[in-house]
C-alpha positions in Angstrom: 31.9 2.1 -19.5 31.0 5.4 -18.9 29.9 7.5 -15.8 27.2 7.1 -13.4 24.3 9.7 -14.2 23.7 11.1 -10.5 24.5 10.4 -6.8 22.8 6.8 -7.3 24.7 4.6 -9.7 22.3 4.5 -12.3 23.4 4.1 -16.1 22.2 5.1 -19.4 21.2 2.9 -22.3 24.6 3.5 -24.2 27.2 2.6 -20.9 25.9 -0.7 -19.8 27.0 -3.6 -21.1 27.0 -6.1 -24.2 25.6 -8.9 -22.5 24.5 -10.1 -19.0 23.7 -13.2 -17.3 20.0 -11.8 -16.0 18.2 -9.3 -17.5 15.2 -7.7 -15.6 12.5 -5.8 -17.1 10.8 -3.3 -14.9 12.5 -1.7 -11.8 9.2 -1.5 -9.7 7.8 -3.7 -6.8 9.3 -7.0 -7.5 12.2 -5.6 -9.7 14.2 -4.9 -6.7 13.5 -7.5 -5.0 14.8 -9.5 -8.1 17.5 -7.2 -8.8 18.9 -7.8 -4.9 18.5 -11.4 -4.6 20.1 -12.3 -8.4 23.7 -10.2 -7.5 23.7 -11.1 -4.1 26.5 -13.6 -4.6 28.7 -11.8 -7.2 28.8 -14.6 -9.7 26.1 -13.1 -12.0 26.5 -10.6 -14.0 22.3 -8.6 -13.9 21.0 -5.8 -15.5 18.1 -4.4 -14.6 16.2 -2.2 -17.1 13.5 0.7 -15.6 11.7 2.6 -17.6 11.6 5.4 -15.1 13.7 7.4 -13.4 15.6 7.3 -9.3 13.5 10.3 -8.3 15.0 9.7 -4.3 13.3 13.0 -3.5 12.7 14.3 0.5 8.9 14.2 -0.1 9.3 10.6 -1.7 10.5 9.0 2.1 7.5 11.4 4.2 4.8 8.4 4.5 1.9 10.7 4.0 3.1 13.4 1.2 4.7 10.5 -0.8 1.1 9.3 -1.4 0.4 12.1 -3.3 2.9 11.1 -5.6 -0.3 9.3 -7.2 -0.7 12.6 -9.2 3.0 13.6 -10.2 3.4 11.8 -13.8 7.3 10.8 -12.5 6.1 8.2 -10.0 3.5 7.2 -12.3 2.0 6.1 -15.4 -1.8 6.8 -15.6 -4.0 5.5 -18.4 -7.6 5.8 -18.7 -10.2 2.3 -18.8 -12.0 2.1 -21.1 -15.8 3.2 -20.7 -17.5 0.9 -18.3 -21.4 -0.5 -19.8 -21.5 -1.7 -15.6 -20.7 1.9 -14.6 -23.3 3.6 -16.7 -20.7 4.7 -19.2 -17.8 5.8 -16.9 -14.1 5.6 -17.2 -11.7 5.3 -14.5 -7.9 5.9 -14.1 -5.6 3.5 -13.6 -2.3 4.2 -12.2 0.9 1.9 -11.6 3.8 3.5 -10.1 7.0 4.4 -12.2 10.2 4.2 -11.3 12.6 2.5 -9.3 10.1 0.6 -6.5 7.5 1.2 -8.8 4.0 1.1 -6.8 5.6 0.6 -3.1 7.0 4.2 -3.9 3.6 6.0 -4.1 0.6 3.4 -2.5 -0.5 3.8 1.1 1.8 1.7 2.2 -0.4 -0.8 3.7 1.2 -4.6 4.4 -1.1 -7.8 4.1 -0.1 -11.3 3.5 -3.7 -13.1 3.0 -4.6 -15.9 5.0 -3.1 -19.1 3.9 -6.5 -20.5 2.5 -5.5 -18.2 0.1 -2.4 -19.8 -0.8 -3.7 -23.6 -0.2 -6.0 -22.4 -3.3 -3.6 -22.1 -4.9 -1.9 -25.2 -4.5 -5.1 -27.4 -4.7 -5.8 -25.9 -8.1 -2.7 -27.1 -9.1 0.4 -25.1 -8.3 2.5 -27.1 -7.0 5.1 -24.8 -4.7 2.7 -22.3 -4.1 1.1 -23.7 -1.1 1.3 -21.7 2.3 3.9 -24.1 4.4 5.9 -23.2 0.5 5.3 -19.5 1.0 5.5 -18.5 5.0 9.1 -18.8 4.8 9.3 -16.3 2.3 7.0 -13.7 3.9 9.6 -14.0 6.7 12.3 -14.0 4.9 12.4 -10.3 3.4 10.2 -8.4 6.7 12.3 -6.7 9.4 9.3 -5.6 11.9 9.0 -3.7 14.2 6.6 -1.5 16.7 3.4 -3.4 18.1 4.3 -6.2 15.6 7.1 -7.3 17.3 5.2 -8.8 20.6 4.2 -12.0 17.5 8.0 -12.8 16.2 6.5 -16.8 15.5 4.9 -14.9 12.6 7.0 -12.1 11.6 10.6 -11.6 10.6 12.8 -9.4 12.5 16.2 -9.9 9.8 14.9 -9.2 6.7 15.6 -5.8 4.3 11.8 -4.9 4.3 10.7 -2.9 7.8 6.9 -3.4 8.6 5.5 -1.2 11.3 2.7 -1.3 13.5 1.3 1.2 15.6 0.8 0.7 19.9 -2.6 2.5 18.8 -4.3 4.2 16.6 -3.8 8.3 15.7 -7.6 9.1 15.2 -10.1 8.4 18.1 -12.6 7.4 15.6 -10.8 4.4 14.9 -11.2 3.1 18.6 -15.1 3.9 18.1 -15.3 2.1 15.0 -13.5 -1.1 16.5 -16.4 -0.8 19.1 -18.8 -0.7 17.0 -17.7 -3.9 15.3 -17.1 -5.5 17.6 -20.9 -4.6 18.6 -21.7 -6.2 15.4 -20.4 -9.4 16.0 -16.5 -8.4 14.5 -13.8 -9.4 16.6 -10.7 -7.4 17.4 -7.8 -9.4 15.7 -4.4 -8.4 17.4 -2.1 -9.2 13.8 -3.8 -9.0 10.8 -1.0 -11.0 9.1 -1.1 -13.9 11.5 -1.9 -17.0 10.1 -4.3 -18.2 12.3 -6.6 -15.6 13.0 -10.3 -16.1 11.7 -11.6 -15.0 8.3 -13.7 -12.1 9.8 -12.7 -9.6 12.1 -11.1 -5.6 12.4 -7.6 -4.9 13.5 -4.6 -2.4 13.0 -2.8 -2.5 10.1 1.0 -2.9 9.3 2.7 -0.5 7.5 6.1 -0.5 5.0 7.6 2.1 7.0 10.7 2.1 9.1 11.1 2.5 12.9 12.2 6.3 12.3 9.2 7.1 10.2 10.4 6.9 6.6 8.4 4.5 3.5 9.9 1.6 3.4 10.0 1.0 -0.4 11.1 -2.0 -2.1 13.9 0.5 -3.5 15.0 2.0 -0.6 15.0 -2.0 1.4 16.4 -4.1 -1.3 18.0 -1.7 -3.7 19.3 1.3 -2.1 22.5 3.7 -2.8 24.6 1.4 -0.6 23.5 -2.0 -2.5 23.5 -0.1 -5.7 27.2 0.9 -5.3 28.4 -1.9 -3.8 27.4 -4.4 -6.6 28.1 -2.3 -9.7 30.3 -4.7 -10.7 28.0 -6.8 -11.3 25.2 -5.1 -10.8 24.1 -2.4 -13.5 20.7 -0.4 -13.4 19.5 1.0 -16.8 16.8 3.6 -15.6 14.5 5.8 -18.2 15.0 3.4 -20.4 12.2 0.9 -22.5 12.3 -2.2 -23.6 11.2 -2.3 -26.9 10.5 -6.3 -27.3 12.6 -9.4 -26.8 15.0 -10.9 -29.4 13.5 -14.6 -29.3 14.3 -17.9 -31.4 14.1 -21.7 -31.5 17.0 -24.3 -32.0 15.5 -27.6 -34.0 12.4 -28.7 -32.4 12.9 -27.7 -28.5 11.6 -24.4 -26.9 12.1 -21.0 -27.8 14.7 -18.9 -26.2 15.0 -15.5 -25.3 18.2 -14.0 -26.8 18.3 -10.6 -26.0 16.7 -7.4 -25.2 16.1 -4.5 -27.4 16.1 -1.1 -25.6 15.2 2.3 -26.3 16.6 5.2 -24.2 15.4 8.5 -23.2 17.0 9.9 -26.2 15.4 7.9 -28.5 19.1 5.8 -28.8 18.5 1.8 -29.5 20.0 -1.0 -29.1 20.4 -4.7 -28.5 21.6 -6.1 -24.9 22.3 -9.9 -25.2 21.5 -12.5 -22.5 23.0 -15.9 -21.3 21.1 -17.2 -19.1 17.2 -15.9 -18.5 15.4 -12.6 -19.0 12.9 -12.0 -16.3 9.2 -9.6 -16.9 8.8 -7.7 -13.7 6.9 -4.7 -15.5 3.4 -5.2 -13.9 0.0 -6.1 -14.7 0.4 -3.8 -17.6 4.0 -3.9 -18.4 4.8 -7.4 -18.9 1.7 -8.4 -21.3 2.6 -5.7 -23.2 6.7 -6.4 -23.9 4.7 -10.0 -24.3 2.8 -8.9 -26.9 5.4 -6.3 -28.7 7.7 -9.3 -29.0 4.6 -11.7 -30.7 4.0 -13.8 -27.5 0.4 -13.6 -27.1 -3.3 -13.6 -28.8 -2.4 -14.9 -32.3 -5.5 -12.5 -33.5 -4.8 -9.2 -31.6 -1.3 -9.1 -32.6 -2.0 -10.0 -36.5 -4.3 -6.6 -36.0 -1.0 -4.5 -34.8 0.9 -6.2 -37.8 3.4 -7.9 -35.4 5.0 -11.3 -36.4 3.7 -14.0 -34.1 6.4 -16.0 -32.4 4.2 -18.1 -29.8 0.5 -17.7 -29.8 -0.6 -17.6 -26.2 -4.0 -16.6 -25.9 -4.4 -15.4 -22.4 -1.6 -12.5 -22.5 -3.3 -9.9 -21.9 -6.4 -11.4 -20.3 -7.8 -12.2 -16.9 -7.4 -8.5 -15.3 -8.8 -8.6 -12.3 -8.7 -5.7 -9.3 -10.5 -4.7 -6.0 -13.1 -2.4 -7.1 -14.7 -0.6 -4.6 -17.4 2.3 -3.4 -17.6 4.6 -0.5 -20.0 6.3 2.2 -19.4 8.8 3.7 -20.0 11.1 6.6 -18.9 14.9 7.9 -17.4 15.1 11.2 -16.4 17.7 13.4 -12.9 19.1 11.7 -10.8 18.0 14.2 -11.7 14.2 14.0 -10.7 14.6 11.0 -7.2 14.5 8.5 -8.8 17.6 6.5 -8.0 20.0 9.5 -4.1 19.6 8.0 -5.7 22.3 5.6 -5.8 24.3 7.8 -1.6 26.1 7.5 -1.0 26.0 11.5 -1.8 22.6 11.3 0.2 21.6 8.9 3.3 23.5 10.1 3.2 22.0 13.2 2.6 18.5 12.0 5.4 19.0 9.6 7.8 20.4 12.2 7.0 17.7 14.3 8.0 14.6 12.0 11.0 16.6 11.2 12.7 17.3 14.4 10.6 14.1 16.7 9.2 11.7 13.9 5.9 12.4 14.9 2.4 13.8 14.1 0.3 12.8 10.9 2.7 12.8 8.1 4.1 9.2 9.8 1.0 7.6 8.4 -1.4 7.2 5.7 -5.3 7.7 6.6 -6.0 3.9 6.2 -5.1 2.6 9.7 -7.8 0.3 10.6 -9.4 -2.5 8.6 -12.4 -4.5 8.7 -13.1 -7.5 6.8 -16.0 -10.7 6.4 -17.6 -13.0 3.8 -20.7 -11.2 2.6 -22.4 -14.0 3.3 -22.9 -13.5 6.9 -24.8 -10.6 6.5 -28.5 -9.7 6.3 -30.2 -7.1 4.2 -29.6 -4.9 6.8 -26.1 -5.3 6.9 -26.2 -7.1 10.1 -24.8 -10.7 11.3 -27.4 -13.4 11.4 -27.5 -15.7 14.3 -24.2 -16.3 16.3 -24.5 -20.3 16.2 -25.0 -20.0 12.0 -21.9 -18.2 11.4 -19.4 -21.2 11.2 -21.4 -23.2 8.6 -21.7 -20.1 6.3 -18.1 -18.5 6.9 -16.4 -18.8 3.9 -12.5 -19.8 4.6 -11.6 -15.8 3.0 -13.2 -12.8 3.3 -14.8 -11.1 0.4 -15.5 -8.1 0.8 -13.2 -5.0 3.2 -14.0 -2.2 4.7 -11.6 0.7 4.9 -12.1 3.6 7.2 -10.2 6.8 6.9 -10.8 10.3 7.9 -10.4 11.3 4.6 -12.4 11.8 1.3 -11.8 8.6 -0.7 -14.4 9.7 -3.9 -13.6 11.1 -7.4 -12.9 14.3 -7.1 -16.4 15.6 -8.6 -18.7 14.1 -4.9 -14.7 15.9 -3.1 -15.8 19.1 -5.1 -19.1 19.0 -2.9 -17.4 19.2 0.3 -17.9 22.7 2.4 -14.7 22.8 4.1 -15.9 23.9 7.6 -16.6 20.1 9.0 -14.4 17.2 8.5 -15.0 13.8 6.8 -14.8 10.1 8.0 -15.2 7.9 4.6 -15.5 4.1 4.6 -14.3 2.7 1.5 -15.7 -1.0 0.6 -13.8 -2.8 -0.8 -14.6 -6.1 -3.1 -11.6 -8.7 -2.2 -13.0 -11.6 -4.1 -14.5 -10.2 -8.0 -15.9 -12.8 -10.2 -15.6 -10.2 -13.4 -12.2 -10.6 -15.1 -11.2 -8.0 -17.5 -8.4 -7.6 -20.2 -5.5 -5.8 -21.5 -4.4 -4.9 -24.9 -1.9 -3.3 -27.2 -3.0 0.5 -29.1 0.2 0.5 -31.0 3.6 -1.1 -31.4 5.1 2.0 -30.2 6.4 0.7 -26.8 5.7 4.1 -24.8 1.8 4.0 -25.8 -0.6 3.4 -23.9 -2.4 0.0 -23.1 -6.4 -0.1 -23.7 -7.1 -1.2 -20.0 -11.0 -2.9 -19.9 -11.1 -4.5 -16.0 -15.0 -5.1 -16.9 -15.7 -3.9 -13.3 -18.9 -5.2 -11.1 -20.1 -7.0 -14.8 -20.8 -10.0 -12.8 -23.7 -10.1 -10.6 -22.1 -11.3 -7.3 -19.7 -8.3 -7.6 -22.6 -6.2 -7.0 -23.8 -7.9 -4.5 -20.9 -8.2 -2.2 -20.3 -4.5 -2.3 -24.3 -3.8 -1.4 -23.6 -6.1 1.7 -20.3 -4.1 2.5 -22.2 -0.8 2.2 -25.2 -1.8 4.3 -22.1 -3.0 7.1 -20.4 0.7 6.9 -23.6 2.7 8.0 -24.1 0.3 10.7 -20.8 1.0 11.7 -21.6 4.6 11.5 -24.7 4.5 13.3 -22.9 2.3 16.4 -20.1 4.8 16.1 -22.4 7.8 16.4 -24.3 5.9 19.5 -20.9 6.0 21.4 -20.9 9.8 21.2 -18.7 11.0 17.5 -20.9 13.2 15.8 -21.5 11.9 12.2 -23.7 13.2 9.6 -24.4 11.4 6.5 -22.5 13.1 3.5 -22.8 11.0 0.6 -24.4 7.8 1.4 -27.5 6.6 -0.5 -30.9 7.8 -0.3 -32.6 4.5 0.3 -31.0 1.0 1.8 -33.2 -1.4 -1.1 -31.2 -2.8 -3.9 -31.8 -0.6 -6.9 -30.8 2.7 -4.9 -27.2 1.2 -3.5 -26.7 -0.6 -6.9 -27.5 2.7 -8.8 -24.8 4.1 -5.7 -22.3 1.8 -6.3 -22.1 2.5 -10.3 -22.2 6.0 -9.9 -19.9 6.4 -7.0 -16.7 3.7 -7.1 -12.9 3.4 -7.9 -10.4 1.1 -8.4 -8.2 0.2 -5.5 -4.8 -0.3 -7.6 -4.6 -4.1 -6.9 -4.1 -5.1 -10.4 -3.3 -8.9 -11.3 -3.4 -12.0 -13.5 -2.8 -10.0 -16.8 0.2 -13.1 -17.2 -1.4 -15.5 -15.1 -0.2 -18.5 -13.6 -1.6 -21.9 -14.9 -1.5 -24.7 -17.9 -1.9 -22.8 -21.4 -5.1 -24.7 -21.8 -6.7 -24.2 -18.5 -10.2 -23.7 -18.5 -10.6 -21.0 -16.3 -9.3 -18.5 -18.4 -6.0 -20.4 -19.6 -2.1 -19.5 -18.6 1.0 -17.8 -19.6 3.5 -19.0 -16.9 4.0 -22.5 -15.0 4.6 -23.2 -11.9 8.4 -22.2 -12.2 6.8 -19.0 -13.7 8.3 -19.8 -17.2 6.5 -18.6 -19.9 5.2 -21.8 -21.8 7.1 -22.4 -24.9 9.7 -21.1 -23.5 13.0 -22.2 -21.5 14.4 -19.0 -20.1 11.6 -16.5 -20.1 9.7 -15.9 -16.6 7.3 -13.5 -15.4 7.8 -12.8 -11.9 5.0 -10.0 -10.6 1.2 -9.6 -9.4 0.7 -10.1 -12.9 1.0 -14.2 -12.3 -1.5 -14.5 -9.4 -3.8 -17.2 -10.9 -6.6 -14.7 -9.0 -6.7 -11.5 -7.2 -5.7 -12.5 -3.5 -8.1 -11.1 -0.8 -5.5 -8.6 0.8 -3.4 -5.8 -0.3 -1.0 -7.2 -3.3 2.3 -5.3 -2.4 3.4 -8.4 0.0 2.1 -11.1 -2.0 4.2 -9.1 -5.0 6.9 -9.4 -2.9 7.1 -13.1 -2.1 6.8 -13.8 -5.4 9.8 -12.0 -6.6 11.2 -14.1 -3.4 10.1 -17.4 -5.0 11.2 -16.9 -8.9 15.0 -15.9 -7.7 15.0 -19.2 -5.7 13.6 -20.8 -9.4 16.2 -18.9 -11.2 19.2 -19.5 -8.7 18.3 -23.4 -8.2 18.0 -23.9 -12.2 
């Protein structure tokens, strides 16, 4: 065995072992989760594979710098879409996060479980195990809160590796004036966004992954630090810039197929074959784990007879049903100092800095996003406006659909940021599609396992996508206008030039991005399901198979209406449990 590579025990391709009980693909959201729960007892031998690096750099633990990690290409891998037809013609890029923690070490950090009608979906359409009452306990299970959170411990776990933070109040005064003015609308304040019983429409605080002494809580630094790391490196080995190339697979007689072994590539270009025992588990993503699917034949018997690879199990829906929150923005100037732009500003910034050093204070604790506001689109007029109190429980859909996000912040491309003066601030409201009808698709470019994926999502191509996000527009510039009738001085910046439907159409095609919530690339269902079919059962093996899972957002039979790091989470929570009880 040969030595660890740096201060964290991680190993290169040629010094981990011959063979393993567990071997995990992808080091990112749910991979440490995964990684934690499967050496926890010291009777398994795990390795866990990454195909990026440790990277536990200062800037990477400051909440608000480590989001601009979204640009550094060693926390992320970026491929372009493809050209959008629903966009006019426009591409988009799509980033997941790279190495160890994946995502959780570079997204805004934001914590949402989903209401449980979410889950009960689930379970009605057939998922037995998947069902709410199944996955509470699992929520609970990994969450250490703390802050405002902690005055609701019936819904929140206090024990768990994962710290969740919530603020006594919010940084930004606009934020108070913008809970006004929903509330003025008809939008209830909602004390705990991630309590189960609070109604389907509302604004409240968000949690945070960040830890009581103002530090990201990734899902590396909670489930898979230095200590953990060290600790189980007897059993425990992490392979890190290092790529699986595809899975050795075969069949005995007439059963299933069987995963075998792993074939790796290192850094170096060095390759070799790592045998398994007992299961190999995909944690690579909505991207990563259709695509070591498909480089090891399991998938579209057509697409992979293009690449020239040898089909061992055609499953047509690898690769298929990508869904995401797509969303568009308005957006308004503000006086600079309602405003996170005045950290340009090198005073600013020095003292903000100083601040969180020495106290833990200031605006590099937190991301922008602090507030969210959510509702079915349904309840709204064209003028963006509730109808009639006494109507709103037969029309309120048991999930919201649509989400707005404030943030005194720019959240456009950087071509409408470009058009920004600098002198005044801005207060942006992204919204947010929660619920998409348009399903897109993933699929291989080469058989060189370091290419890119061709990445279509097939944004807003279905007609209700539009219309949700013209109802969530319409709903942010009423918010503005209460919140400038309670005395913050807004201007419109880049909002659109008329309210009818062909101008905020045209506004949402032109002016959008992708909110990062990719899913159901590997979804979970029968193989011949008719909404779109199914790679994984409800024990999240892949079909045909007996010790093959995927265990990631890439499983989620649909996009959930919240954020997906938590729901990511749980299910890394719920295929150990599988794996351990097998």
């Amino acid at each position: 065995m040969g030595g660890f590579l740096s201060k964290y025990p991680e190993l290169d391709v040629g010094d981990i072992a011959d063979e393993y009980d567990y071997i995990i693909v992808g080091g990112g959201t749910a991979g440490c989760v995964l990684a934690n729960r499967l050496s926890a007892s010291g009777a398994h031998r795990v390795l866990l594979v990454e195909r990026g690096p440790v990277a536990n750099t200062f800037k990477s633990r400051i909440p608000l710098l480590s989001m601009s990690h979204q640009d550094n290409p060693t926390f992320v891998e970026e491929t372009r879409s493809t050209t959008q037809p629903s966009m006019d013609g426009l591409d988009e890029s799509c980033l997941v996060g790279r190495g160890l923690g994946g995502t959780s070490r570079i997204n805004a950090m934001i914590y949402t479980r989903g209401l449980p009608a979410e889950y009960n979906a689930w379970k009605d359409a057939g998922r037995a195990g998947w069902g709410w009452e199944d996955l509470q306990p699992l929520f609970v299970k990994g969450e250490r809160a703390s802050g405002a959170a902690t005055t609701n411990l019936v819904d929140h776990g206090t024990k768990g590796e994962w710290h969740t933070y919530q603020e006594d109040d919010f940084q930004w005064r606009a934020f108070n004036r913008n809970v006004e003015a929903a509330e003025a609308i008809g939008l209830p304040f909602i004390p705990d966004l991630n309590a189960p019983q609070h109604p389907p429409f509302g604004c409240g605080k968000l949690h945070f992954t960040i830890t009581p002494n103002g530090t990201r809580s990734s899902t590396y630094s909670a489930f898979l630090p230095e200590k953990i790391a060290f600790s189980r490196h007897n059993v425990l080995h992490v392979c890190t810039n290092t790529v699986v190339s595809k899975l050795e697979t075969t069949r005995e007689g007439h059963g299933p197929l069987r995963v075998t072994g792993v074939h790796l590539l290192g850094q170096k270009g060095e390759s070799r074959l790592v045998r398994v025992k007992k299961e190999v588990i995909l944690a690579a993503g909505p991207f990563g784990s259709p695509r070591v699917l498909m480089l090891s034949g399991i998938g579209p018997a057509d697409h992979l007879k293009e690449h020239g690879i040898n089909l061992v199990k055609n499953l047509p829906a690898v690769g298929q049903n990508l869904q995401d929150h797509f969303a568009t923005h308005v957006t308004y100037s503000v006086p600079k100092q309602e405003s996170l732009l005045r950290m340009e500003t090198p005073w600013v910034f020095l003292w903000h800095f100083f601040a969180y050093l020495i106290f833990g204070v200031g605006y590099l604790v937190q991301p922008p996003v602090q507030l969210a506001i959510f509702a079915s689109s349904k309840l709204f007029d064209n003028n963006g406006l509730l109808g009639p109190s006494d109507k709103l429980a037969e029309k309120t859909d048991p999930l919201p659909d649509i989400e707005i996000m404030p943030m005194p912040w720019p959240t456009s491309n950087v071509a409408d940021y470009l058009q920004w003066d600098h002198k005044s601030g801005i207060y942006s409201f992204l919204c947010v599609l929660l619920r998409p009808k348009s399903k897109g698709s993933v699929r291989l470019t080469s058989t060189e396992p370091q290419a890119s994926m061709e990445i279509n999502p097939r944004w807003i191509s279905a007609p209700e996508d539009i219309a949700a996000l013209r109802t969530a527009c319409r709903l942010a510039m009423r918010l503005a206008d209460g919140m400038r009738s309670r005395g913050l001085p807004m201007k419109p910046f880049q909002v659109p030039e008329s309210e009818d439907d062909a101008t905020v159409d045209e506004w949402i095609r032109k002016h959008n991005r992708t909110a990062y919530h990719y899913t159901s690339t590997c979804r979970m269902a029968p193989e011949d399901d008719p909404n779109g079919g199914g790679v994984v059962d409800d024990r999240l093996i892949v079909h045909g198979f007996s010790n093959l899972r995927v265990a990631d957002s890439s499983i989620f039979p649909w996009v959930p209406a919240c954020h997906t790091q938590a729901p990511t989470v749980v299910v890394a929570e719920k295929a150990a449990i599988l794996i351990l009880g097998s």
